[in-house]
C-alpha positions as CSV (number, residue, x, y, z in Angstrom):
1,X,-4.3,-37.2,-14.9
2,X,-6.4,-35.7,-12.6
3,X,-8.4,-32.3,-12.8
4,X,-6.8,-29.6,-12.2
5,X,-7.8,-27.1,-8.8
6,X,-6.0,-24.0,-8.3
7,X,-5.1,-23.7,-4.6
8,X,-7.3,-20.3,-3.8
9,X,-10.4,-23.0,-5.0
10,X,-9.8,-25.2,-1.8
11,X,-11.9,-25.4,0.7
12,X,-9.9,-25.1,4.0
13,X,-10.4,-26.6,7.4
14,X,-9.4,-24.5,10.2
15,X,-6.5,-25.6,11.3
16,X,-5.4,-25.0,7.4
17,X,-6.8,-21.1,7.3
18,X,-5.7,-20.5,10.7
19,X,-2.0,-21.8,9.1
20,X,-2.3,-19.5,6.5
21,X,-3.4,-16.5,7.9
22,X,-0.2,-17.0,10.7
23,X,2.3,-17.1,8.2
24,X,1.1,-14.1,6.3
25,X,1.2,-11.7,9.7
26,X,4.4,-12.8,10.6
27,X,5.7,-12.5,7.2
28,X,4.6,-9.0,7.2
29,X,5.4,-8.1,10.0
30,X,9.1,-9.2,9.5
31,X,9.0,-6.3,6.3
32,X,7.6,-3.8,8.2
33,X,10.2,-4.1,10.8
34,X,12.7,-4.8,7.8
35,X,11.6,-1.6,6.6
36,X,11.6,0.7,9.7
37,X,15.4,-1.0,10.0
38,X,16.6,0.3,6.7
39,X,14.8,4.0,7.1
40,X,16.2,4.5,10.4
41,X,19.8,3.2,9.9
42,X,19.7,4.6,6.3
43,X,22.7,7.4,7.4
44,X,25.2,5.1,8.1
45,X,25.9,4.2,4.3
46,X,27.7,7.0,2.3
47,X,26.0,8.3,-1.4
48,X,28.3,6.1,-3.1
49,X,26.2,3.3,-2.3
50,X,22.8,5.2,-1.4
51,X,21.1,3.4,-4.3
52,X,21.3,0.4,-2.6
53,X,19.2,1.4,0.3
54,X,16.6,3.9,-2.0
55,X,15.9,0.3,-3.4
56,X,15.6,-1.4,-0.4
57,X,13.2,0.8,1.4
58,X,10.9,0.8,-2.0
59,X,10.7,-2.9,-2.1
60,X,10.3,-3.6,1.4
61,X,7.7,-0.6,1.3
62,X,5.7,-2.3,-1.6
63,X,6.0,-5.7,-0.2
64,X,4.5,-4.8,3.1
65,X,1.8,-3.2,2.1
66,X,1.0,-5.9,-0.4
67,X,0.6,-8.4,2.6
68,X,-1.7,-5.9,4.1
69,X,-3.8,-6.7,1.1
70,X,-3.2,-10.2,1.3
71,X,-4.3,-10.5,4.6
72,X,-7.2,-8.7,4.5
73,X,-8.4,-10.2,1.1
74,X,-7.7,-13.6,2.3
75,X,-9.5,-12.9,5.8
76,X,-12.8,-11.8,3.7
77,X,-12.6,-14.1,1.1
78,X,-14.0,-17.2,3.1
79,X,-16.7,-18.0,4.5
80,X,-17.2,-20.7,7.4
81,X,-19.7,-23.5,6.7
82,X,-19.6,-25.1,10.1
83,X,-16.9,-27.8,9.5
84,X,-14.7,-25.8,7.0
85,X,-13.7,-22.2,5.2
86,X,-15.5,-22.1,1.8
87,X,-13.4,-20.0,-0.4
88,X,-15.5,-16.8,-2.3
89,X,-14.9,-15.1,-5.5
90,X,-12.2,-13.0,-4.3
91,X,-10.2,-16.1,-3.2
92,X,-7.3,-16.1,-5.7
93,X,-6.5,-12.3,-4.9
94,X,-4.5,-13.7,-1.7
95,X,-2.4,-15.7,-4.4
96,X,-2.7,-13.0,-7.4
97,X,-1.4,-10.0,-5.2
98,X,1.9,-11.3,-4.7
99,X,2.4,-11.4,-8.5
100,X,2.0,-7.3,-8.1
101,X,4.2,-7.5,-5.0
102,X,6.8,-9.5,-7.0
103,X,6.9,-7.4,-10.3
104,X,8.2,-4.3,-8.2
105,X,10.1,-5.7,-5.3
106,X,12.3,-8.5,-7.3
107,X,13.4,-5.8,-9.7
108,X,14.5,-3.6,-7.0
109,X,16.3,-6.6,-5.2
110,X,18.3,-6.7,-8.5
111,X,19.3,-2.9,-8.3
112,X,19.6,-3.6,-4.5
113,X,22.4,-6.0,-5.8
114,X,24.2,-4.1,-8.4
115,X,24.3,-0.8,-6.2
116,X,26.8,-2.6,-4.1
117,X,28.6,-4.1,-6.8
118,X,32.0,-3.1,-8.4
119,X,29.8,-2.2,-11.4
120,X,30.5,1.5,-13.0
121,X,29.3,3.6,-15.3
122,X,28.1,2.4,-18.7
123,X,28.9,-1.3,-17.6
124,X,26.6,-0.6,-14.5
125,X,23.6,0.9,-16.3
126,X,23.7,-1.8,-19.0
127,X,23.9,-4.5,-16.7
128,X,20.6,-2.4,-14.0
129,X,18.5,-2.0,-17.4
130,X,18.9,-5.6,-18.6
131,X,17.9,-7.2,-15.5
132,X,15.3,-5.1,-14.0
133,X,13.3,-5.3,-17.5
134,X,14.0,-9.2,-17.4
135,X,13.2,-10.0,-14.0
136,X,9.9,-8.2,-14.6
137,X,8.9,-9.9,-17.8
138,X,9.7,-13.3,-16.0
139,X,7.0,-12.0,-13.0
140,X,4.6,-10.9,-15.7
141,X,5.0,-13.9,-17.6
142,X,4.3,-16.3,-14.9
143,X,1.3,-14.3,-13.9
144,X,-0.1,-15.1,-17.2
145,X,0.3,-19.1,-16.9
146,X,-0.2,-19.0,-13.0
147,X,-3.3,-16.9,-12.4
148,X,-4.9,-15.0,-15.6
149,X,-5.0,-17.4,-18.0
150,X,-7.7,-19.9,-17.4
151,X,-7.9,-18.4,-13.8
152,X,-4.6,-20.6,-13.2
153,X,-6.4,-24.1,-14.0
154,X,-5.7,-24.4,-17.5
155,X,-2.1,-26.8,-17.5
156,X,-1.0,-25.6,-21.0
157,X,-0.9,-22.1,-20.2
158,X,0.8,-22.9,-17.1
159,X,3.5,-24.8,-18.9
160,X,3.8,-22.6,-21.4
161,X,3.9,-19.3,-19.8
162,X,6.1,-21.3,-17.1
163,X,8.9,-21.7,-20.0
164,X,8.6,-18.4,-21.1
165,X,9.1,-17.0,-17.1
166,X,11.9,-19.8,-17.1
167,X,13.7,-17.8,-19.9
168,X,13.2,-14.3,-18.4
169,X,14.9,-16.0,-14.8
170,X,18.0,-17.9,-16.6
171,X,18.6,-14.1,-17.7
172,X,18.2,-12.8,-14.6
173,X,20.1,-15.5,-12.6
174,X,22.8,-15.2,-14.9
175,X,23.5,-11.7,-14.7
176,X,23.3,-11.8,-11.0
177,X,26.0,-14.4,-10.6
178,X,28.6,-12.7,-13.5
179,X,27.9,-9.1,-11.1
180,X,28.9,-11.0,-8.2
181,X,31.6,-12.6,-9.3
182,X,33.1,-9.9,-11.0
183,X,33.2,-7.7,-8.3
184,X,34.0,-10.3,-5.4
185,X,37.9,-9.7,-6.1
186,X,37.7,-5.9,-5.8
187,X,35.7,-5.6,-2.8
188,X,37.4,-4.8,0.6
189,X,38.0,-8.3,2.5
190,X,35.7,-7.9,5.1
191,X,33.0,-7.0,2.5
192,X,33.2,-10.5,0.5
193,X,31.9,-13.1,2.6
194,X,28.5,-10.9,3.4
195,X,28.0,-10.4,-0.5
196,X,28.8,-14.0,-1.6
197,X,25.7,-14.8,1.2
198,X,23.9,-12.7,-0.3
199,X,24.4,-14.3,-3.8
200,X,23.5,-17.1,-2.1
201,X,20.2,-16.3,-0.2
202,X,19.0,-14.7,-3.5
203,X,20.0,-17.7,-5.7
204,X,18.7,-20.5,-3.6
205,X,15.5,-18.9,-2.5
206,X,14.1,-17.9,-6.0
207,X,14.1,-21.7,-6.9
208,X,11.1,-21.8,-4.2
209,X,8.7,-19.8,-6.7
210,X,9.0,-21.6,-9.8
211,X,8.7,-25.1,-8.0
212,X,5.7,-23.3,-6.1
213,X,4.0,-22.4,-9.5
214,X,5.5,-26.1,-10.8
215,X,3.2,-27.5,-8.6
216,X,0.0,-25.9,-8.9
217,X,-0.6,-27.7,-11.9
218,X,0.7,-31.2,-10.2
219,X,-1.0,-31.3,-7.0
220,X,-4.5,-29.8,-5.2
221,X,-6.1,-29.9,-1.8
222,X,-6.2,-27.2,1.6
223,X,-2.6,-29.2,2.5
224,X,-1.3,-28.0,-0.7
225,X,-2.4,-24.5,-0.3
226,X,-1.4,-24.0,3.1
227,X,2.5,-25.7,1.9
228,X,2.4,-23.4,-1.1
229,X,1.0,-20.1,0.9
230,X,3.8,-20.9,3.8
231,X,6.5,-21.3,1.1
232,X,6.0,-18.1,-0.6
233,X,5.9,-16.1,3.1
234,X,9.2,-17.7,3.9
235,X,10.8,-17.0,0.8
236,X,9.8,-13.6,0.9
237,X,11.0,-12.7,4.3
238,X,14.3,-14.5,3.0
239,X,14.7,-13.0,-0.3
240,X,13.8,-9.3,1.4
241,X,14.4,-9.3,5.3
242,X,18.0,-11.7,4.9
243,X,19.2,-10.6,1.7
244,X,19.0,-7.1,2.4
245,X,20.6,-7.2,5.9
246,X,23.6,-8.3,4.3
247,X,23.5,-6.2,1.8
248,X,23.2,-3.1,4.5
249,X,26.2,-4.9,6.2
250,X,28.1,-4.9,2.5
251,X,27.1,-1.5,2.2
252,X,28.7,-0.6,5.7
253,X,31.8,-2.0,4.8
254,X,32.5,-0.4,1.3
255,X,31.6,2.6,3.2
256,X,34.2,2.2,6.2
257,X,36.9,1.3,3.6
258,X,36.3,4.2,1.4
259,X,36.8,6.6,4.7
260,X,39.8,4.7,6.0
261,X,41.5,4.4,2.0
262,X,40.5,8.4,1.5
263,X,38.1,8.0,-1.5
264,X,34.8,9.6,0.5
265,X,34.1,11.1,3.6
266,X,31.3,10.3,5.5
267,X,29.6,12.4,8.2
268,X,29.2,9.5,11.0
269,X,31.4,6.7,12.6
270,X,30.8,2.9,11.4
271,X,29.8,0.6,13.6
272,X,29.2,-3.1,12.7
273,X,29.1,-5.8,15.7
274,X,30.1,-3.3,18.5
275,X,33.3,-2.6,16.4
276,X,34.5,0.7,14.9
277,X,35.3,0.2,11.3
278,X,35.6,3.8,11.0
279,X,35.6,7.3,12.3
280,X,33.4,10.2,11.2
281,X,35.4,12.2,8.5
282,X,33.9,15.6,7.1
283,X,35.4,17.0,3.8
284,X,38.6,19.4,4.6
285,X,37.9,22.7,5.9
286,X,39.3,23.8,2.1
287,X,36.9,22.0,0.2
288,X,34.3,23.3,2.1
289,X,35.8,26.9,2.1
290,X,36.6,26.7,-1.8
291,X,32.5,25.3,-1.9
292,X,31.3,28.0,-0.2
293,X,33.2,30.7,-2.5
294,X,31.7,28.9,-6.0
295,X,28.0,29.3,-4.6
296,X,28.8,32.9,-3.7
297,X,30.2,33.8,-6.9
298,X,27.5,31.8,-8.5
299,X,24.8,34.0,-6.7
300,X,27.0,37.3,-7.5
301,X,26.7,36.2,-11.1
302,X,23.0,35.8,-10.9
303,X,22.5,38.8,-8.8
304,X,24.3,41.3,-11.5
305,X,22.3,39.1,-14.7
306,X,19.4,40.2,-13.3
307,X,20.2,44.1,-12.4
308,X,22.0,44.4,-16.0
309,X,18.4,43.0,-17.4
């Protein structure tokens, strides 16, 4: 068996760092523009399902700045020789800052998930809790085997620590698919087809990272690192940009339905595609009126504590 490289020990030629350093601008520049998305059409989801885009704008948030740091750590970590890019010392933090990245953002693509689900109450918080600790564990875990561990070039670890992460993501994958299936059936119509994508886009892409870290023990050379450094920008912009514009749309729709069914108002009309799905609906002038009289009592109440003190 031959010796083990990791990828961020490569020399690169320049077509290879020029590869590399392409596909990590565009891919953050597709989260930034993901995230500016979400922030500015965050109004046109109702609180019921306000979670969803809370988690969205955090992720997206953490993973754009993180290929900031990618960028520019990959940019000054090598040096050119005259016929290719020598990698430096600082080399593997373009690979070992996406472990960081990952340990916040797939977490929060998990509550993303279950903040749009059918999912209530104690059912709900069990389900977040168990799969935001698992999906970090199985991050954390493959950090271990993939890059601190014999600075990712030591095959045991990597197999070991790659079970161990494999555990941590059957847990995760599992839960994901019983959410979505349970609450397929009791979603509005139009809602279903966008979520079961989404089930889909999230389900498919993760297989990319464990047969990205599969591979670092199995194969070496600049072709290999630019294949592996592409993958994981492409699967990121999936699993973040794609899964969480359905998602929005899902949101949308549980939103329209809950206005035109009369389980929650919401302040704005819904648009999706050009089409009204439903009109702006503020609470009845009564509920307001009955409001207003609570917070006025409240702050007579307050008002005649503090004068009897």
């Amino acid at each position: 068996m031959h010796e083990m490289t990791a990828p961020w020990r490569t020399p690169l030629t320049g077509t290879e760092h020029d590869l590399i350093a392409f596909g990590i601008v565009v891919a953050g520049f597709a989260l930034l523009a993901m995230l500016v998305r979400t922030w500015v059409t965050r109004g046109e989801v109702s609180g019921r399902y306000r979670p969803a885009i809370a988690a969205s704008l955090g992720l997206t948030t953490v993973a754009a700045l993180s290929y900031v740091l990618i960028y520019f750590q990959f940019d000054g970590a090598y040096s050119w020789n005259g016929s290719v890019w020598v990698p430096g010392i600082r080399a593997a933090s373009a690979w070992s800052t996406r472990y960081l990245d990952w340990a916040v953002s797939v977490p929060l693509l998990v509550v993303e998930l279950i903040a749009v689900s059918n999912l209530q109450g104690a059912a709900m918080k069990r389900t977040r809790s168990i799969a935001v600790v698992a999906a970090f564990l199985m991050i954390a875990t493959g950090y271990l085997g993939g890059v601190a561990i014999g600075g990712g070039e030591d095959r045991t670890a990597l197999l070991v620590w790659g079970v161990v992460s494999s555990a941590f993501f059957v847990v995760v994958y599992v839960l994901v698919l019983r959410t979505v299936l349970a609450s397929l059936p009791a979603l509005p119509s139009a809602a279903r087809p966008p979520y079961r994508a989404a089930m889909l886009v999230l389900m498919i892409t993760w297989f990319v990272y464990p047969v990205v870290y599969g591979l670092q023990g199995m194969t070496s050379g600049g072709g290999w690192a630019v294949t592996g450094q592409l993958l994981l920008c492409a699967a990121d912009v999936v699993a973040k940009v794609g899964f969480g514009v359905l998602l929005h749309r899902v949101a949308k729709l549980r939103t329209a339905f809950d206005v035109q069914t009369g389980i929650d108002t919401h302040p704005e009309t819904i648009w999706i595609d050009r089409m009204r799905q439903s009109d702006a609906l503020l609470p009845a002038s009564s509920d307001r009126e009955a409001l207003r009289a609570e917070v006025e009592a409240a702050e007579l109440r307050r008002a005649e504590e503090r004068s009897g003190g």
